[in-house]
PLY file of the C-alpha trace (Angstrom):
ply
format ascii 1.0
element vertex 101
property float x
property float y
property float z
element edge 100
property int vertex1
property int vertex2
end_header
-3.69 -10.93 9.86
-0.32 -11.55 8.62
1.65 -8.49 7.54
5.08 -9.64 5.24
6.98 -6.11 4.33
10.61 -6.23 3.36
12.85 -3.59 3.78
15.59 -1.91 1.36
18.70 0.02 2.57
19.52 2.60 -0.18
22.13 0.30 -2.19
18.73 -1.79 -2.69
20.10 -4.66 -0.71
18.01 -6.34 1.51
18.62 -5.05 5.07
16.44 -7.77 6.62
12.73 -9.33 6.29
10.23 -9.19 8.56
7.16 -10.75 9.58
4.75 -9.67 12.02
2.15 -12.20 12.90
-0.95 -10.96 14.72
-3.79 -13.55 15.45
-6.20 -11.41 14.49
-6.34 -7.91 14.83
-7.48 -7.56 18.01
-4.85 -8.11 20.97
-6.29 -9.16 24.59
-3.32 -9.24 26.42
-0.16 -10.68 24.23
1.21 -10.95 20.76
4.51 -11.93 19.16
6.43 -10.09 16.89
8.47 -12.70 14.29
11.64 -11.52 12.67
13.84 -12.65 10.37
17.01 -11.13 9.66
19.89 -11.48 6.96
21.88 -9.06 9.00
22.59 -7.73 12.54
20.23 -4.73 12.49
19.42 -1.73 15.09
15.67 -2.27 15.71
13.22 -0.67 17.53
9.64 -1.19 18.30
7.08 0.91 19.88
3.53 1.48 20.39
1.76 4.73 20.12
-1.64 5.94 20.75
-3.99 7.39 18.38
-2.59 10.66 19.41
0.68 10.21 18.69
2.06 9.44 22.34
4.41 6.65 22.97
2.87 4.17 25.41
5.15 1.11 25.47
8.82 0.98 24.41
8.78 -2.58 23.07
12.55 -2.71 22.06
15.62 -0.45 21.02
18.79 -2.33 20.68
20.80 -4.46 18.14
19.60 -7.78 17.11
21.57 -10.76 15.47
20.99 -12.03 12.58
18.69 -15.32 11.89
14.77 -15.59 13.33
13.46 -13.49 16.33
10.83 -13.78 18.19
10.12 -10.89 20.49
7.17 -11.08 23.42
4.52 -8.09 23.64
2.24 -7.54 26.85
-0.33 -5.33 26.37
-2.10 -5.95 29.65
-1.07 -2.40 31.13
-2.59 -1.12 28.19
-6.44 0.36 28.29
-8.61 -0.84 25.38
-8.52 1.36 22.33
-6.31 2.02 18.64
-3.02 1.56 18.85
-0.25 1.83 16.28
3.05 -0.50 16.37
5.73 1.09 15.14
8.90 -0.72 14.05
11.60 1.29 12.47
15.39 0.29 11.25
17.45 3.38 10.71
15.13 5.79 8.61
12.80 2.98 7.37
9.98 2.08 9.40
6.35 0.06 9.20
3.28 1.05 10.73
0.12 -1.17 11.92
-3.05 -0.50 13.42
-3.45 -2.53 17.07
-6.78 -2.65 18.74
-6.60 -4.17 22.35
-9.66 -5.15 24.00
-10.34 -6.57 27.38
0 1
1 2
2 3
3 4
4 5
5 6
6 7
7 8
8 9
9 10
10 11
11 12
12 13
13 14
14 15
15 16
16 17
17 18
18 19
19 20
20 21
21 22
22 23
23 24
24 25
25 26
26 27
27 28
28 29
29 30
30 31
31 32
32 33
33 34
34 35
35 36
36 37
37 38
38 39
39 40
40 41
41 42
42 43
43 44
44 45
45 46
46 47
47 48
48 49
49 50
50 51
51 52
52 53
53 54
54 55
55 56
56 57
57 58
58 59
59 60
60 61
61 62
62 63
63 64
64 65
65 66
66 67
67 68
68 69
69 70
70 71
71 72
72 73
73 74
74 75
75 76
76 77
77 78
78 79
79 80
80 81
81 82
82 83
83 84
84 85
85 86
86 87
87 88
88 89
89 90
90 91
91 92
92 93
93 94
94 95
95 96
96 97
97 98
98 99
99 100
């Protein structure tokens, strides 16, 4: 599954673009999240059960500008739904994760 979303500030400029690549949809231990971005940005990533609990803080801090590519483990994870979270400011994507073993 590939999963292409761009994201607007309010002027309607485009704050950065990101791509998150996910062989599959089903996660056995890693994944990568891509990014690409026209702009230094505050990002953060996080997973969340079906319930609504944070389980993994994936990153909160500034990134540069240009391509990303930021490392996930999942292997402390049990199998089951997840949802990746990755929010700039008050924008923010959503995607279902299901990690098996």
């Amino acid at each position: 599954i590939v999963d292409e979303g761009i994201i607007k500030n309010t002027l309607g400029f485009y704050l950065f673009y990101i791509l998150i690549f996910i062989i599959g949809a089903i996660i056995f231990s890693s994944f990568n999240i891509d990014i690409e971005l026209t702009t230094k940005t505050k990002l953060q990533i996080q997973l969340f059960d079906l319930k609504g609990r944070k389980v993994k803080e994936i990153y909160n801090d500034f990134l540069s500008s240009g391509n990303k590519t930021i490392p996930v483990s999942v292997n402390e994870l049990p199998t089951g739904l997840y949802i990746l979270q990755v929010r700039n400011n008050d924008t923010e994507m959503k995607r279902k994760l299901t990690v098996m073993r």
